[in-house]
C-alpha positions in Angstrom: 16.7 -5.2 83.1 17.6 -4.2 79.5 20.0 -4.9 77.0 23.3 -3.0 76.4 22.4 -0.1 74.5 23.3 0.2 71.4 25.7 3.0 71.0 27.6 1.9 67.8 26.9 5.7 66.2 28.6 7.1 69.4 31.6 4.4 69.5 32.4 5.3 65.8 32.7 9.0 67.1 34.5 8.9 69.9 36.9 6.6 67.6 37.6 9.8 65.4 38.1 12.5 68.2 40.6 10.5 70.3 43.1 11.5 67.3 42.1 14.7 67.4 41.4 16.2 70.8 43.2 14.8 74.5 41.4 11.5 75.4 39.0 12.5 72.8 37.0 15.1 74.5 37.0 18.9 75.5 36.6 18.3 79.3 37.8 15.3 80.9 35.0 13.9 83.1 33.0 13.4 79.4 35.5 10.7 78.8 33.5 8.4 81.0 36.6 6.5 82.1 36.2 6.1 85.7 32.7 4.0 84.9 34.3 2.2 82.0 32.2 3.0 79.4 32.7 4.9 75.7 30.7 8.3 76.0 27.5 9.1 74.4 27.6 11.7 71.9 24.7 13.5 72.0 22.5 15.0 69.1 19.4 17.1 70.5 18.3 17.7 74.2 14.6 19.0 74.7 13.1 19.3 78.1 14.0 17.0 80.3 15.6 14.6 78.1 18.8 14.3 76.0 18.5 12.3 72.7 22.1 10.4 71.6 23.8 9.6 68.3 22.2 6.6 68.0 18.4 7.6 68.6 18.5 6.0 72.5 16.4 9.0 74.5 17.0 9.6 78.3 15.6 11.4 81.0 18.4 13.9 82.0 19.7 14.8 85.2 23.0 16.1 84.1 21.3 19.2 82.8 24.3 20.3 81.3 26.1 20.4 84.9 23.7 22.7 86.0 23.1 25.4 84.3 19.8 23.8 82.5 17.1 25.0 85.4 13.9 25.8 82.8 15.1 22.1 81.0 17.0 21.9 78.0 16.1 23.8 74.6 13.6 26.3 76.6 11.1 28.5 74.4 11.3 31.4 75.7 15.5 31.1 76.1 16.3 30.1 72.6 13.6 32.9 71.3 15.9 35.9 73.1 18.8 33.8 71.8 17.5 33.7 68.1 16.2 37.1 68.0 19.6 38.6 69.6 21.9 36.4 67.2 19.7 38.2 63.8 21.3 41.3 65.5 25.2 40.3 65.3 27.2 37.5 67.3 29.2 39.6 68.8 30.3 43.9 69.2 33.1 43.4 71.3 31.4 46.8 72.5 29.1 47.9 75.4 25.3 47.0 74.5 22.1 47.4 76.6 21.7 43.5 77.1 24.9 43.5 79.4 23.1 46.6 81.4 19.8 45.0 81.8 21.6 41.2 83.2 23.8 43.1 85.5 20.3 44.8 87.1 18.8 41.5 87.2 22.1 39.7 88.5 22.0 43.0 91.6 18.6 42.7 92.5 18.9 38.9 93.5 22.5 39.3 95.0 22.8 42.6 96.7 26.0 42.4 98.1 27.4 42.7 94.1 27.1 46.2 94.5 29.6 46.3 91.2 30.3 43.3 88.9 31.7 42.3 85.9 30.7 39.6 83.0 33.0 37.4 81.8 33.1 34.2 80.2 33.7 31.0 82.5 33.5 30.2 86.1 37.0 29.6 85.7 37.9 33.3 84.5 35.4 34.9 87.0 37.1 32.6 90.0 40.2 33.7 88.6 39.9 37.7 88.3 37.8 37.4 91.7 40.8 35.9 93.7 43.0 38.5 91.8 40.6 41.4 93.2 40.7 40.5 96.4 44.5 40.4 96.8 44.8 44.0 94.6 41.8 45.2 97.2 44.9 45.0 99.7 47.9 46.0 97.4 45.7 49.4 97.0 46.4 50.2 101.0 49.6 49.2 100.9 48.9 46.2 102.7 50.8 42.7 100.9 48.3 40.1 101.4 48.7 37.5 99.1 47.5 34.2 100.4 44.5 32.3 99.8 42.5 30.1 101.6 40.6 26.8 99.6 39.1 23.8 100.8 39.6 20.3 99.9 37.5 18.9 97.7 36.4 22.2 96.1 36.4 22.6 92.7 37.2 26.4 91.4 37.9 26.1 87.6 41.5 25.1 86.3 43.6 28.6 87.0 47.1 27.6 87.9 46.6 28.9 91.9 43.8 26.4 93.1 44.5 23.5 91.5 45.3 21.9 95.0 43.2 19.6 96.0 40.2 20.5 93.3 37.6 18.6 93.3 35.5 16.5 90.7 37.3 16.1 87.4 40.8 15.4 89.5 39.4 12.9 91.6 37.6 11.1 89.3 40.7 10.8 87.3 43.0 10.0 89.9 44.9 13.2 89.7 46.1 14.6 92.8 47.1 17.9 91.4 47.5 18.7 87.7 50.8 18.6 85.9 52.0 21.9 84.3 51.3 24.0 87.4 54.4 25.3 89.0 55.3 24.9 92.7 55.5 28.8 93.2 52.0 29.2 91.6 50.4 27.6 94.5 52.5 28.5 97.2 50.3 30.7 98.6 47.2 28.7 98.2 46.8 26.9 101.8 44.4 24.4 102.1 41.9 23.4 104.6 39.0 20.8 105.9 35.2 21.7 104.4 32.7 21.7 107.3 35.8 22.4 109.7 36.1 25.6 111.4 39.2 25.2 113.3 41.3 23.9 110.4 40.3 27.6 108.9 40.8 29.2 112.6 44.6 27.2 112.5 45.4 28.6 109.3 44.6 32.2 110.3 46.7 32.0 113.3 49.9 30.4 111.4 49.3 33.7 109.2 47.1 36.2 110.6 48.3 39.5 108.3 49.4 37.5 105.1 45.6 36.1 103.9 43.8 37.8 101.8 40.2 36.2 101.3 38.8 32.4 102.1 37.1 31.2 99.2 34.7 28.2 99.7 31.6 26.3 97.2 29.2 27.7 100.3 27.2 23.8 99.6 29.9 22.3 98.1 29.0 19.9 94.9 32.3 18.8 93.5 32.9 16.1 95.9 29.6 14.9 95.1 27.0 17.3 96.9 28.0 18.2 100.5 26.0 20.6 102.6 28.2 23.3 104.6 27.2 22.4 108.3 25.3 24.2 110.9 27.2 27.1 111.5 29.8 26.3 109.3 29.3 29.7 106.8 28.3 31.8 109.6 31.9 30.8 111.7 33.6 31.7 107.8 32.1 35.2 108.0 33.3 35.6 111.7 36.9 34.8 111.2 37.0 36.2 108.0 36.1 39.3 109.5 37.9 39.2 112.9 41.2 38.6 110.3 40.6 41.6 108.4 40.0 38.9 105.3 37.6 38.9 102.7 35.2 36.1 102.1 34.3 34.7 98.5 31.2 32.2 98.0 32.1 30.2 94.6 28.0 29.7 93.3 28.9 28.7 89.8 27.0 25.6 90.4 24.9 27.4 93.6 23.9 30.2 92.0 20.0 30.9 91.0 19.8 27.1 91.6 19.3 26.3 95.6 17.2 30.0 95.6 16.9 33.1 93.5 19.8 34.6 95.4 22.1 31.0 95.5 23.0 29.5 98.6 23.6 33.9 100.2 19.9 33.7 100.3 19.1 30.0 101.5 21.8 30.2 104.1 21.6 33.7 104.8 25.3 34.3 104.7 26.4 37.7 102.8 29.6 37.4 101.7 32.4 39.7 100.5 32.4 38.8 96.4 30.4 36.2 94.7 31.3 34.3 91.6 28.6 32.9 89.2 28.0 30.9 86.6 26.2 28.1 84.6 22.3 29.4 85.1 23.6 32.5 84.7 24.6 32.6 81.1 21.6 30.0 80.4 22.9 27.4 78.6 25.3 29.5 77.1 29.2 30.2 77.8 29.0 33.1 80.7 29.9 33.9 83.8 30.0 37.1 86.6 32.2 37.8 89.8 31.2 40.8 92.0 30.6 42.2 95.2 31.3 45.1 97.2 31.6 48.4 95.6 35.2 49.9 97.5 36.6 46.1 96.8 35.3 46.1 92.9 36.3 49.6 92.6 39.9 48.4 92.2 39.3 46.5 89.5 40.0 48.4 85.4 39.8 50.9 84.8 38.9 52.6 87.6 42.1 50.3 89.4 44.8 48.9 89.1 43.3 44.9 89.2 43.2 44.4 85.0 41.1 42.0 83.5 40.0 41.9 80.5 38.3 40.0 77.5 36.7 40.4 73.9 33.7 38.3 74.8 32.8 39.4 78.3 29.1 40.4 78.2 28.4 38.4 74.9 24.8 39.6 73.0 24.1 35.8 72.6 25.5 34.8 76.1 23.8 37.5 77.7 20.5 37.3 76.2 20.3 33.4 77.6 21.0 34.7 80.8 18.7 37.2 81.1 15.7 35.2 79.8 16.1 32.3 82.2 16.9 34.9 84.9 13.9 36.9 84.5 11.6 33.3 84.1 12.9 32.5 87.5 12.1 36.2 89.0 8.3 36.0 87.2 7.7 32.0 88.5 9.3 32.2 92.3 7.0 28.8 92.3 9.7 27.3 90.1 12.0 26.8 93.5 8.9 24.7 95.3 8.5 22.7 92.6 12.0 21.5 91.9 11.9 21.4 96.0 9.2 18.5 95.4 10.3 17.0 92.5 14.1 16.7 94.3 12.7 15.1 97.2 10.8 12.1 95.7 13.7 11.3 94.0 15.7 11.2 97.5 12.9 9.1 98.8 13.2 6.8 96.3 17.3 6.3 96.5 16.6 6.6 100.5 13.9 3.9 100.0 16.7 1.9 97.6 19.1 1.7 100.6 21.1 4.7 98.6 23.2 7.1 101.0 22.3 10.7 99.9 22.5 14.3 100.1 20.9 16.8 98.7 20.0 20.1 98.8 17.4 21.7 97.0 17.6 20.5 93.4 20.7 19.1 93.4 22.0 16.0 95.1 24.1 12.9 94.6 24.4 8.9 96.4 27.0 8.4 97.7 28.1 4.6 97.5 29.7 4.5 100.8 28.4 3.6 105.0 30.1 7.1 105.8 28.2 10.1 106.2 29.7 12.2 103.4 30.7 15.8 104.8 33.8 16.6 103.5 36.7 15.1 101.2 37.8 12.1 103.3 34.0 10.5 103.6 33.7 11.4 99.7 37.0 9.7 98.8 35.8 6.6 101.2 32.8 6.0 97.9 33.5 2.6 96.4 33.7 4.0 92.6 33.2 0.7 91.3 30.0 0.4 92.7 28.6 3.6 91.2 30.3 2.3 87.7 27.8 -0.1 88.2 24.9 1.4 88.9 25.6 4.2 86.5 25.6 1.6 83.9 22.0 0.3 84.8 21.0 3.4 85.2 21.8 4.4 81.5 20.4 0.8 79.8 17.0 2.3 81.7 16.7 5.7 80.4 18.2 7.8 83.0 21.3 9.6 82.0 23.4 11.0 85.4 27.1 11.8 85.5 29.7 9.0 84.8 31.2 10.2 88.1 30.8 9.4 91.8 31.7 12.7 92.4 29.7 14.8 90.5 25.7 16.1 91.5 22.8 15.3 89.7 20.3 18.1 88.8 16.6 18.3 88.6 14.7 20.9 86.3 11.9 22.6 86.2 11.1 20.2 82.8 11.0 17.3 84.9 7.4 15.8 85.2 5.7 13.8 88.1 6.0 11.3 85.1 9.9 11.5 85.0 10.2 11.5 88.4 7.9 8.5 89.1 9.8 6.2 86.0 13.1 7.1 87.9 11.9 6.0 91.3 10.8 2.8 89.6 14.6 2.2 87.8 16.1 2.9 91.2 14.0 0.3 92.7 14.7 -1.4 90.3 18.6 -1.4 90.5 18.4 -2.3 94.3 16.5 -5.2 93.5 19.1 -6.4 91.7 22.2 -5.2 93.1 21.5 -4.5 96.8 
């Protein structure tokens, strides 16, 4: 086993920001508290690794939550980004860039017969759940209610911060302060991989719900697969219930296949959000779907939203390289399919409990089979604190959470692959 790193650069840091920003970070989970460690701050990523403050290089399975499929730093990405950026920042104006991703975005997700660019999965979540409710208002019909499940994460807007997911649990927050009873009123709340809880809901309300939204492989409670059936019996009711149905691939999307978890489960949903991949390592998101529902949206509606930055040059140029590499390389998907599964051989091998699917997947440090909130909340965290900690002091840098995923990239070689099976090996020799 190795030392304790030496993070003295990072320490000093993380000294200075905790007087100037909440906890000391700009998004909580970076705060590494539930693992009980100071963060690294981090200088230079390249690849598959991520280089730290203090010179300590690991091999990276954060990838940036996600959205880092090609690896981190990519050629050919930070080429379109360079080249775009000579031509201005930003217009706050229409521009051929934002054209040319939306084509690209349509081609892979077909049921986004109209979308929009915006700036966070958060804000696309957000102006999604908004359409769908005005897609009602339009006939007349009052249909305010939401459906949500436990344990998914939807970005911070004020309506489905219920139950959320990730950065809550980690942090022991049941429901974040600030929100105001009536603003999630009609958010109602129901059991991942559990069609009846959905069906019960429906009946208590049958005229009053406006769309279901759901992570379709949820990865905010750690990774958890939707069930056999479980998507499929979504699109029933949703449809038998006059509802629309909304698939939340932020972390899905261009990641489990080139059309997100609609293509690998072959469930076609009413909207889709996205995010990560699709701005490339850059600050962008998309929400869409189909054309009479998006059609309500401004200015050919009455749904307004709005925003300076939507459809950024710089954003969008990320975007659309990375989007067209994965179009030109389909081979890119069987290749992280490989790459994913040695690693779960090796935890599975380690005595690890995991899932996974595709290139993402996280161990669980529980004897429960983890498919839904209650088996994810059953996770000893202490445990993981532990084996995060080895982890890092061997080169392998994974989220300082139990319930986040860990991501594979198309930069990860049969070399970093094989020296993480050996550290894993490694830690259940020593703590298992």
């Amino acid at each position: 086993m190795m030392a304790e790193l030496n993070i003295e650069k990072s320490r000093k840091l993380y000294e200075n920001a905790l007087g100037l920003m909440p906890g000391g970070v700009n998004s909580p989970v970076r705060a590494c508290k539930n693992v009980g460690r100071t963060p690294l701050f981090i200088e230079s990523a390249k690849g598959s690794t991520v280089t730290d403050a203090d010179g300590n290089t690991y091999i990276d399975y954060i990838c940036s939550w996600g959205p880092n499929i090609l690896g981190a730093a990519d050629d050919e990405v930070i080429a379109a980004v360079t080249e775009t950026a000579r031509r201005g920042l930003t217009f706050g104006a229409c521009h051929r860039g934002e054209v040319e991703l939306a084509k690209a975005i349509k081609r892979n997700y077909p049921n986004m017969e109209l979308l929009r660019l915006v700036n966070s999965g958060t804000e696309a979540v957000m102006s999604a759940v908004r359409a769908a409710r005005g897609y009602y208002s339009t006939q007349g019909r009052s249909r305010d209610k939401i459906i949500k499940f436990v344990g998914c994460y939807h970005g911070h807007s004020d309506g489905l911060l219920v139950k959320a997911g990730s950065g809550l649990m980690t942090n022991s927050v049941p429901d974040s302060g600030g929100v105001p009873a009536g603003a999630a009123r009609d958010t109602l709340l129901a059991e991942y991989n559990s069609l009846s809880s959905v069906k019960a809901l429906f009946e208590s309300c049958p005229e009053d719900i406006a769309a279901v939204i759901v992570e379709p492989c949820a990865a905010n409670m750690g990774v958890v697969p939707p069930e056999e059936g479980f998507l499929q019996g979504l699109r029933d009711l949703t449809e038998s219930y006059g509802a629309l149905l909304i698939f939340d691939e932020v972390i899905t999307g261009f990641r489990l296949a080139l059309g997100g978890a609609a293509e690998r489960y072959g469930v076609r949903p009413d909207m889709t959000v996205l995010g990560k991949i699709v701005g490339g390592g850059m600050p962008l998101a998309a929400y869409g779907g189909r054309g009479d529902i998006m059609e309500c949206v401004s200015p050919l509606g009455s749904v307004y939203q709005a925003g300076t930055l939507s459809g950024n040059p710089v954003a969008v140029a990320a975007g659309l390289a990375t989007v067209r590499r994965l179009e030109s390389d389909p081979g890119i998907y069987d290749r992280l399919e490989k790459s994913s599964a040695a690693l779960e051989k090796a935890m599975r091998s380690a005595g690890l409990n995991v899932n996974r699917q595709g290139s993402i997947m996280t161990p669980f440090f529980t004897d429960r089979p983890v498919r839904d909130y209650s088996g994810a909340v059953s996770c000893d965290t202490g445990a993981y604190a532990e084996y995060y900690g080895y982890m890092l002091r061997n080169g392998i840098y994974i989220a300082p959470s139990q319930f986040e995923a860990m991501f594979v990239s198309a930069a990860h070689t049969d070399e970093d692959i094989a020296r993480t099976a050996q550290v894993i090996k490694g830690y259940a020799q020593n703590f298992i």
